[in-house]
C-alpha positions, -999 to +999 in steps of 0.1 A: +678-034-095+713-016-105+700+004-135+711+037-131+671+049-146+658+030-115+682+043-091+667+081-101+633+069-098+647+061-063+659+091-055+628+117-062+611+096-033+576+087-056+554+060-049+562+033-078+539+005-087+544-026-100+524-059-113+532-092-132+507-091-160+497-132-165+474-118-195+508-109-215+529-133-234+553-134-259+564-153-297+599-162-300+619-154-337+654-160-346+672-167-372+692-146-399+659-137-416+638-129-388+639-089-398+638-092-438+600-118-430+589-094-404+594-065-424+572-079-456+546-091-428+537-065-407+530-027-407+557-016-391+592-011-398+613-036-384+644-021-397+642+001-362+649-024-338+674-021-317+689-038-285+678+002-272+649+004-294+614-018-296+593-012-321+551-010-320+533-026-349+505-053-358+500-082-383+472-082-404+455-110-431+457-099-465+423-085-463+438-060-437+424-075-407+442-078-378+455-108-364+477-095-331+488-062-323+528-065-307+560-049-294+589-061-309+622-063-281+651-080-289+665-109-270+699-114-284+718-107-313+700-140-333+666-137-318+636-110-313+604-112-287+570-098-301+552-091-268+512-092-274+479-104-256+485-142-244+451-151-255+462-150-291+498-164-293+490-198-303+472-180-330+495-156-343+524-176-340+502-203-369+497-176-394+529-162-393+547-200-397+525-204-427+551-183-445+579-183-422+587-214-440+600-198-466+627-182-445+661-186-430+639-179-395+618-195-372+585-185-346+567-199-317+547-195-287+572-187-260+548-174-234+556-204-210+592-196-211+585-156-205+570-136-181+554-102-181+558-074-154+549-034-156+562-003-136+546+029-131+544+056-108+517+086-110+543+112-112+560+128-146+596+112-146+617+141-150+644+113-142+636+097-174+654+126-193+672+107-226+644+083-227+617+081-250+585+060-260+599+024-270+633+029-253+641-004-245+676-021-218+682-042-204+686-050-163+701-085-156+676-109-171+646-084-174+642-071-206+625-034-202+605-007-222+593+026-219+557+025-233+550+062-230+561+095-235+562+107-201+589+083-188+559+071-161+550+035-177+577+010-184+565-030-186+593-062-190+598-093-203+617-118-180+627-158-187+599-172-167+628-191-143+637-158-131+604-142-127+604-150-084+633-133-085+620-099-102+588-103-082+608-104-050+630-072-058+601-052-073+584-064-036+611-048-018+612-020-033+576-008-050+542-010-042+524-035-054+490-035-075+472-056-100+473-064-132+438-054-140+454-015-128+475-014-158+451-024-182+430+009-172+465+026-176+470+015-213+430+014-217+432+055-206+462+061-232+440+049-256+460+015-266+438-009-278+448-044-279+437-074-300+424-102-276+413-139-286+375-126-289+386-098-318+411-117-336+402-106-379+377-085-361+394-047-372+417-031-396+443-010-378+431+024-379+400+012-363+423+006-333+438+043-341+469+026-351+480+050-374+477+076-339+501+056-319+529+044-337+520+010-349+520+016-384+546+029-410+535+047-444+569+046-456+582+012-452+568-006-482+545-038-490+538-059-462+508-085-458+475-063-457+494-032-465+468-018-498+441-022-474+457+001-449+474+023-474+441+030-494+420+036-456+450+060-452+449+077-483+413+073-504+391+064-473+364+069-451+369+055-415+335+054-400+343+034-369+375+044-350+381+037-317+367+056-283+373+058-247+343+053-226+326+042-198+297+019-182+281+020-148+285-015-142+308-036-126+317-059-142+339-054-174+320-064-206+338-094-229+364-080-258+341-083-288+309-073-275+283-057-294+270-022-293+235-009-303+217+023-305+186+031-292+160+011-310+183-004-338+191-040-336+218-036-361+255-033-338+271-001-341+303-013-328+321-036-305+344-039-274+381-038-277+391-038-239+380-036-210+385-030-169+367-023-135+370+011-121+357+019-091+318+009-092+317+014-132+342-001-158+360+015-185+364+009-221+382+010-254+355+004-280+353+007-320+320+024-329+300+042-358+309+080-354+272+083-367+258+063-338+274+084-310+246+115-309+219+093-303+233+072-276+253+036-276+243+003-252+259-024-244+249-057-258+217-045-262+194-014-273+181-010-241+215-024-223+239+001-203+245+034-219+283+039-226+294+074-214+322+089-238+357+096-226+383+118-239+414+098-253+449+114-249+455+118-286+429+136-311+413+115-339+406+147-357+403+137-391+400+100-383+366+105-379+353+107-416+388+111-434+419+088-438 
C-alpha cells in the first residue's frame, strides 16, 4: 500500500488492525442524475460528494421511517457506491428503483461485485493531520474512508476480484482481527446501523442521526423529510438510542424487544449488537422513561441491560427535538 497516509501510519510503529467485514455491501448508481434523485430522496446532502469527500446519510419512507442507513463514496466520475448493512441491499436498492425510473440514473445491488475491509489501530493518529471524518482516496483499487474524527478508523470498498489481493497486503503488513471487532468499534461510537430485522422499524433521530452527521436541516425536501423536520423542530423524542450492555454471551438479534420490570408492553428494541468478552454489547432505542426502573431483554424478567456512556451527548434529545 503506496499511500503516503499509510506510509505515516507505518512509521509511528502502532499495532494496526484490519478485517474484511462480509456483513457490508454496497448499491451501485450512475448516471447523469444520480446526485439531483439522491438529493430529493434522502436526508442528506448529496451535493457534498466528492472523489475526497463521502457523505453519511439514510433513506427513509414517506412516513419517515428508515429503510437503510449508508455512506455515499464515489466510484468514478458517472457512478457513486452507497455502502450500508448487506442484509438490506436487495431491499433498499427496490424502493429506491420505484422512483429512480423517473431519472436519467440507474441502482442495484452491487454487493457481489464489492467487498468490504476496515483499518484501525488503538492509537490517536496524529499522522492523520489534514484528514477528517468522511475523507475519502483512493489506493489502487481500494476505495477508502475515514469514519472518525480521530484519524483511528478507516474501512474500504474494493471490486470483489481484487479483494485476495488487499487481504494479502493488509496480511503482510497489519494484524489481523474479526469482523465482529469492528462492529463493537462503531457499536462504542455510538453508530447505529439499520439491519434486515429493523428495516421501517425507526425514524432517524431515534438512531441519533441528527448527532452524527446523517442528516441535513438545510438541504431541502427529500422523501420523509416533514417527518424529520417537525421531530427536529416541534417534537418530543421519547426513544433515542443508548449504549449498553448484557451479561450474556451471545449477542441478542437486531430488533429485539425490551421490557421493564413487570410491564409486558416493549419499551424499546435492539439496534446492534456484539460479543465482548463474557457479556455483549449494545446499541438499543429505548423509552427514556423506562430507564429508572430497569430494561430486560426479551422479557420482563430477561437479562437486565446495563447503561453505557455514548461518545456524543443526547442532551436535549431526550425529551426535546
Amino acid at each position: 500500500m503506496a499511500d503516503k497516509l499509510w506510509r505515516s501510519i507505518y512509521s509511528c510503529a502502532v499495532t494496526i488492525y484490519f478485517a474484511q467485514l462480509p456483513h457490508r455491501g454496497a448499491l451501485l448508481i450512475n448516471g447523469p442524475d444520480r446526485s439531483k434523485f439522491l438529493q430529493g430522496q434522502t436526508t442528506c446532502d448529496v451535493s457534498a460528494v466528492t472523489d475526497k469527500t463521502a457523505v453519511q446519510g439514510a433513506y427513509c419512507t414517506p412516513q419517515g421511517r428508515l429503510v437503510c442507513d449508508f455512506r455515499i463514496l464515489c466510484d468514478t466520475e458517472d457512478s457513486w457506491l452507497l455502502q450500508m448493512d448487506r442484509s438490506i441491499c436487495a431491499h433498499a436498492a427496490a424502493a429506491f428503483g420505484k422512483y429512480i425510473v423517473f431519472s436519467k440514473a440507474e441502482i442495484a445491488d452491487a454487493s457481489d461485485q464489492w467487498s468490504s475491509f476496515a483499518v484501525w489501530t488503538d492509537t490517536p493518529g496524529e499522522w492523520a493531520s489534514g484528514w477528517e471524518l468522511n475523507g475519502q482516496w483512493q489506493d489502487g483499487h481500494a476505495r477508502w474512508v475515514q469514519t472518525d474524527n480521530e484519524g483511528q478508523r478507516f474501512e474500504c470498498l474494493v471490486p470483489t476480484k481484487h479483494a485476495a489481493e488487499l487481504h494479502a497486503a493488509l496480511t503482510a503488513e497489519m494484524t489481523p482481527a474479526s469482523a465482529e471487532e469492528w462492529q463493537l468499534l462503531e457499536i462504542s461510537a455510538g453508530i447505529g446501523h439499520v439491519e434486515a430485522a429493523t428495516i421501517e422499524e425507526f425514524i432517524p433521530q431515534m438512531l441519533n442521526y441528527q448527532l452524527t452527521g446523517h442528516i441535513s436541516f438545510t438541504k431541502g425536501c427529500y422523501t420523509g423529510q416533514e417527518v424529520v423536520a417537525r421531530m427536529h423542530y416541534r417534537g418530543k423524542l421519547k426513544r433515542p438510542m443508548y449504549l449498553a450492555s448484557f451479561d450474556q454471551t451471545s449477542p441478542p438479534a437486531a430488533g429485539s424487544p425490551l421490557y421493564a420490570a413487570g410491564n409486558e408492553q416493549s419499551v424499546g428494541n435492539i439496534v446492534n449488537a456484539a460479543a465482548l468478552g463474557d457479556g455483549c454489547m449494545v446499541l438499543a432505542v429505548i423509552t427514556t422513561k423506562a430507564l429508572d426502573g430497569g430494561v430486560h431483554l426479551n422479557d420482563p424478567a430477561g437479562p437486565l441491560l446495563s447503561l453505557g456512556e455514548l461518545p456524543y451527548s443526547l442532551g436535549a434529545t431526550d425529551s426535546e427535538n
